[in-house]
C-alpha positions as CSV (number, residue, x, y, z in Angstrom):
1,X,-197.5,116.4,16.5
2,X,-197.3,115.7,12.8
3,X,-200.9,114.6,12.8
4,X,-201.8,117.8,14.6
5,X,-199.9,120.1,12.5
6,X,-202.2,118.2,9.1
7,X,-205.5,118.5,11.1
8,X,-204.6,122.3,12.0
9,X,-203.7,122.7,8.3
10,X,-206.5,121.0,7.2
11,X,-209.1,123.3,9.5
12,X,-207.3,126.5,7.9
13,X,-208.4,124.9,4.7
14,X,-211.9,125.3,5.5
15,X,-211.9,128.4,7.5
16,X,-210.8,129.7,4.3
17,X,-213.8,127.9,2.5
18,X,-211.8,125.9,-0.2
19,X,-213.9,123.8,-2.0
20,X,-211.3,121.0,-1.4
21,X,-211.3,119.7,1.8
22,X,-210.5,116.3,2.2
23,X,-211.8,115.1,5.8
24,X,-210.5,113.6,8.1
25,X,-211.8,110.1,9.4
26,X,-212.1,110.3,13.1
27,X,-213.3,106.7,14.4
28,X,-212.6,105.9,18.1
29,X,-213.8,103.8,20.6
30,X,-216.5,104.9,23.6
31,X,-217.5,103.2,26.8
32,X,-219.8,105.0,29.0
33,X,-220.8,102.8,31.3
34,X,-218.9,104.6,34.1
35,X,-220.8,107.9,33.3
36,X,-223.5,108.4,36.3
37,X,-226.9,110.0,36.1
38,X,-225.9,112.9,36.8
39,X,-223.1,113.6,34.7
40,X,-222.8,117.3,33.4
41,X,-221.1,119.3,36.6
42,X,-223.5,118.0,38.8
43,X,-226.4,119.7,37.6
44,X,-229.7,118.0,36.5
45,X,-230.8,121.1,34.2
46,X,-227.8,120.4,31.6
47,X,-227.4,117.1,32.2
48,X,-231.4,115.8,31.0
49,X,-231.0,118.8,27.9
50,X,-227.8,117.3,26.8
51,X,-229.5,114.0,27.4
52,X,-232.1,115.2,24.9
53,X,-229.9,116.4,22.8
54,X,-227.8,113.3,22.4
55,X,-231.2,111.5,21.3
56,X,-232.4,114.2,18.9
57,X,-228.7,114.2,17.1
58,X,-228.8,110.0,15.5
59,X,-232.6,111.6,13.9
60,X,-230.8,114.9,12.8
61,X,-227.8,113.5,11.7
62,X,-229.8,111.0,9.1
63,X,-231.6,113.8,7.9
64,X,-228.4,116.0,7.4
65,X,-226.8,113.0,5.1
66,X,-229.9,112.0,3.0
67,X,-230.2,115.4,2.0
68,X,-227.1,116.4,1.3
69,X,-227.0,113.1,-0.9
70,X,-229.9,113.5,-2.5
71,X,-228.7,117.2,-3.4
72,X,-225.6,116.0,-5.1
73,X,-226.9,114.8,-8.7
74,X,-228.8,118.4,-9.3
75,X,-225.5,119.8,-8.6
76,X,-224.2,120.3,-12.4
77,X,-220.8,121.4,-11.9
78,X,-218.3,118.5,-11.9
79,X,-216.5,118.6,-8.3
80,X,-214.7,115.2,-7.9
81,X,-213.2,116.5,-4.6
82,X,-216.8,118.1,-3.6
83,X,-218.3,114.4,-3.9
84,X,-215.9,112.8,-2.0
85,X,-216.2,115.5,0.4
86,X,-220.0,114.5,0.5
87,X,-218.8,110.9,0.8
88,X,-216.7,111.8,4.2
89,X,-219.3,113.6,5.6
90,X,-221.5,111.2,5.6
91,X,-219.3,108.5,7.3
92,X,-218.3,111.1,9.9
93,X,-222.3,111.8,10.8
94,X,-223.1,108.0,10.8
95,X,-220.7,107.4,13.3
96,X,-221.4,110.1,15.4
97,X,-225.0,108.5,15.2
98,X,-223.2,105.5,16.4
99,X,-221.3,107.1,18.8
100,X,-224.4,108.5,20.5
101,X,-226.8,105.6,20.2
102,X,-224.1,104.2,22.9
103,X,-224.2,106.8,25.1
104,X,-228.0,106.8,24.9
105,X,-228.3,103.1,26.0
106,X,-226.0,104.6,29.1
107,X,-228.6,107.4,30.0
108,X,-231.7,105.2,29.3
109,X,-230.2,102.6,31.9
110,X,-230.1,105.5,34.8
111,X,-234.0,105.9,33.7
112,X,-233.9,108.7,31.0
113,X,-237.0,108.3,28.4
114,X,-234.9,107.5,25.0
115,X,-237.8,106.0,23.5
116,X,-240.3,108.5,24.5
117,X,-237.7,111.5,23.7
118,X,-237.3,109.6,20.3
119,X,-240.6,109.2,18.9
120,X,-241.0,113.0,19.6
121,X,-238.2,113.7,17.5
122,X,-238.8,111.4,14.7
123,X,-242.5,113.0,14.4
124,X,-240.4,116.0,13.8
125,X,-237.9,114.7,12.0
126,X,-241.1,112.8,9.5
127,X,-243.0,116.7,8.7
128,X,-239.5,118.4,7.9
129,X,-238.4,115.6,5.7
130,X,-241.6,116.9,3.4
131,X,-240.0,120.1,2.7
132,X,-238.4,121.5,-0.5
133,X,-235.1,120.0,-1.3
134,X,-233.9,123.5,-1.3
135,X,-235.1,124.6,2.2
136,X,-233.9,121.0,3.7
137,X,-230.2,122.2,2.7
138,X,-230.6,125.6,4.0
139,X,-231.3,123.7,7.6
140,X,-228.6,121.6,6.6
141,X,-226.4,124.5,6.2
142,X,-227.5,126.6,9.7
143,X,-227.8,123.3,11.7
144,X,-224.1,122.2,10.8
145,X,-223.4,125.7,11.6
146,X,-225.2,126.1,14.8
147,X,-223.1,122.9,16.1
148,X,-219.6,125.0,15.6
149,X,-221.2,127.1,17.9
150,X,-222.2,124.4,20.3
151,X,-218.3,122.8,20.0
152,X,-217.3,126.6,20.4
153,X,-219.0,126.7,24.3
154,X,-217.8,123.2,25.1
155,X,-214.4,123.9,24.5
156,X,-214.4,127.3,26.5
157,X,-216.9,125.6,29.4
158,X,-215.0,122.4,29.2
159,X,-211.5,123.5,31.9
160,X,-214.5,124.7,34.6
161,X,-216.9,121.5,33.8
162,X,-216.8,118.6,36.0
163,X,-217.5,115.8,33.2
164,X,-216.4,112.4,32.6
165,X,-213.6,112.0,30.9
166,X,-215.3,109.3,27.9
167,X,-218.1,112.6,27.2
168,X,-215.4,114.9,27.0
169,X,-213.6,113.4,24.5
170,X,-216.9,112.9,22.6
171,X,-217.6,116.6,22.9
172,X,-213.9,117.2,21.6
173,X,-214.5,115.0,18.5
174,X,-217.5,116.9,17.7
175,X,-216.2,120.3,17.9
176,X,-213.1,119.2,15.8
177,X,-215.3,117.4,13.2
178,X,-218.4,119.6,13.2
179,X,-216.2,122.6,11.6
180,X,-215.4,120.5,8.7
181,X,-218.9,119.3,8.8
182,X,-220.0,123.3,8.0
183,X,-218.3,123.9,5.1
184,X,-219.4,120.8,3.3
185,X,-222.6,121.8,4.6
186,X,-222.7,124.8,3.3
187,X,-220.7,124.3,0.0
188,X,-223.0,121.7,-1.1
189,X,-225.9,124.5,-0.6
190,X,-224.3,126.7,-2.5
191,X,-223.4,124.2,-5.5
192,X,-226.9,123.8,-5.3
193,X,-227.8,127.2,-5.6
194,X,-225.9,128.2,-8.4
195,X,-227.0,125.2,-10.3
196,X,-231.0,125.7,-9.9
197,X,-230.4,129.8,-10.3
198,X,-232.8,130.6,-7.2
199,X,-231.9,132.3,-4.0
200,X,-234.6,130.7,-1.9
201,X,-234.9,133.5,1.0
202,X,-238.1,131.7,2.3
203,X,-236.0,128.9,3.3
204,X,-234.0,130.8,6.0
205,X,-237.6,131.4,7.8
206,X,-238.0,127.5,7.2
207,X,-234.6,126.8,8.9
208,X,-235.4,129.1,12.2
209,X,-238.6,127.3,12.3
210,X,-237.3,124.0,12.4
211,X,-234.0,125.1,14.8
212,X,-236.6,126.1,17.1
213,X,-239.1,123.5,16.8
214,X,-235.8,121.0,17.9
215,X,-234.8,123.0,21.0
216,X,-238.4,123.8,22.5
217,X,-238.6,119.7,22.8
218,X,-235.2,119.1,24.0
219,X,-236.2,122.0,26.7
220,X,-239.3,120.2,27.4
221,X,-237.6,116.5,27.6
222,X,-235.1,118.9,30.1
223,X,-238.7,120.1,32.3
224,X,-240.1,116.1,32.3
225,X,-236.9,114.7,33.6
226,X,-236.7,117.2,36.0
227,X,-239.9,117.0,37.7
228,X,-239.9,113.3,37.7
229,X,-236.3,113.5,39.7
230,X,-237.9,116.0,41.8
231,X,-235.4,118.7,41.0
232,X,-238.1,121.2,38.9
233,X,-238.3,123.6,41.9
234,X,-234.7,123.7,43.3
235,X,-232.9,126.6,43.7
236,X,-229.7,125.1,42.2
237,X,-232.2,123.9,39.3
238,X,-233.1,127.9,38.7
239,X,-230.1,129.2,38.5
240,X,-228.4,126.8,36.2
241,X,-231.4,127.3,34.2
242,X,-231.0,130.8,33.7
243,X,-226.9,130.5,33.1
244,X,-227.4,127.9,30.3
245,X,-230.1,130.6,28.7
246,X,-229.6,134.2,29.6
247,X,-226.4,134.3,30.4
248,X,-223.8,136.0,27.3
249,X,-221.4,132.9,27.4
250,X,-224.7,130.6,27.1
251,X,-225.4,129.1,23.6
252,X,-228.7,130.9,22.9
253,X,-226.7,134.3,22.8
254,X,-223.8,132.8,21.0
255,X,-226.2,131.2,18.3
256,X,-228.7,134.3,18.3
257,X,-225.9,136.4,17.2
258,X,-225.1,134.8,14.4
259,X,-228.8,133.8,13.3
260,X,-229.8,138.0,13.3
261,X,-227.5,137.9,10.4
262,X,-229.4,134.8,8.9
263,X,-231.4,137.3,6.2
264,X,-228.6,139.7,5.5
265,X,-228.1,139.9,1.7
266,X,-225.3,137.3,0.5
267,X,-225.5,135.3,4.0
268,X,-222.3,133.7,4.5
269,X,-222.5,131.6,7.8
270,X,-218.5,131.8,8.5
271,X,-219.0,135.8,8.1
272,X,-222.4,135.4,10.7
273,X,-221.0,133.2,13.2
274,X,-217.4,133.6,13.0
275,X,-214.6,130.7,13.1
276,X,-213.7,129.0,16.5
277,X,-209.8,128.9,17.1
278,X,-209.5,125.5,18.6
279,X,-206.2,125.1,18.6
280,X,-206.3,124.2,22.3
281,X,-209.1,121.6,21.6
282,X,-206.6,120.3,18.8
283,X,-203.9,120.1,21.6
284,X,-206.2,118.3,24.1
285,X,-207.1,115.7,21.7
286,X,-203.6,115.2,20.6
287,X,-202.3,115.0,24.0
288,X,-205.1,113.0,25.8
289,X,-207.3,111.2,23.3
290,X,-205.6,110.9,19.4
291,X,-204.8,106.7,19.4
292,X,-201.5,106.8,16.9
């Protein structure tokens, strides 16, 4: 409980976008080799787009940390507890590289294409690495941002999912960890911002570009693996289709929200997206999956 009540404090914190937040090190062990092919409720359409997904996050994640790393030295304030916030942040996003590299030798054993899924990201990954230092923050800052909203859905979907156990408490570390990930996200941009003296509007645009570019090839990963199980034209296939998309508890309305207000004057992501209450995620961790 006392580990709870620190965590719950510490969240507040950075709801409240101190510039002082010292995170948490959440390193746990994972063993997926009871997850089967089909894993996600029983339904092929989010089970091979989370399976893409979980192979595109190891490539985003490395981007997210050498950027943000490369960003501190311009910064010219002197934030002690703003590097070692940095310095957190980066351990937390290598393990969860780690953490999904495992799972992905799990899906790639029941016949999903890691490598093929891979190389498409990492082409990806290889032209946005060529941007401005300035626009690579800004994706920095929506894509940390966009995955509150992703831990958001998973912890109201998660009571009516049918999921293993070992994926749900990955889910739960990410939605706890990817909150903290945001602000450092998104303090480090604006360190960075007021230290170079430049707005840069034209790397919102940038940021869209390269959220979108991400998606369209985990949806098409989704679309391979589906026709090659023979499950492309199913009615069941259809339907869970248009839930995960169109529906107003789906992500894509949760994260289109929040991205309309992308190129409002002073954007603030925690005024565009709002802050998940997770206290109940806090509670299942505590009471299911936190090793004392």
């Amino acid at each position: 409980m006392e580990h709870q009540n620190n965590l719950q404090a510490h969240i507040k914190e950075c709801v409240d976008m101190q510039f002082t937040q010292n995170l948490y090190s959440h390193k746990y062990n994972f063993d997926f080799n009871d997850v089967p092919m089909i894993w996600n409720n029983n339904s092929p359409v989010n089970t091979f787009f989370e399976n893409s997904l979980s192979v595109m996050i190891p490539i985003i994640e490395k981007f997210l940390v050498d950027t943000v790393r490369e960003a501190v030295p311009h910064i010219k304030f002197n934030n002690k507890l703003l590097e070692e916030d940095v310095v957190a942040f980066c351990d937390q996003e290598d393990y969860h590289s780690e953490m999904h590299e495992q799972f992905n030798i799990c899906i790639k054993n029941h016949g999903f294409d890691v490598e093929g899924m891979r190389i498409k990201f990492r082409n990806l990954d290889n032209k946005y690495r060529e941007l401005p230092l300035s626009s690579r923050l800004m994706i920095c800052t929506i894509g940390e941002t966009l995955t509150s909203v992703f831990g958001k859905y998973y912890m109201d979907a998660m009571p009516n999912k049918d999921i293993p156990s070992m994926v749900k408490k990955m889910y739960i570390l990410h939605a706890i960890e990817e909150l903290e990930h945001r602000c450092v996200a998104y303090n480090v941009h604006k360190f960075y911002q007021n230290s170079v003296g430049d707005k840069f509007w034209i790397s919102k645009w940038l940021a869209i570009k390269w959220l979108s570019s991400y998606i369209i090839c985990c949806l098409n990963g989704m679309f391979i693996h589906l026709w090659k199980t023979k499950n492309l034209f199913k009615f069941k296939t259809i339907n869970d289709f248009a839930i995960m998309m169109f529906s107003k508890e789906s992500i894509p309305y949760r994260a289109s929200k929040g991205l309309m207000r992308l190129f409002r004057k002073n954007y603030d992501p925690e005024i565009a997206f709002g802050t998940p209450d997770i206290s109940s995620l806090l509670f299942e961790w505590e009471s299911n999956y936190h090793k004392k």
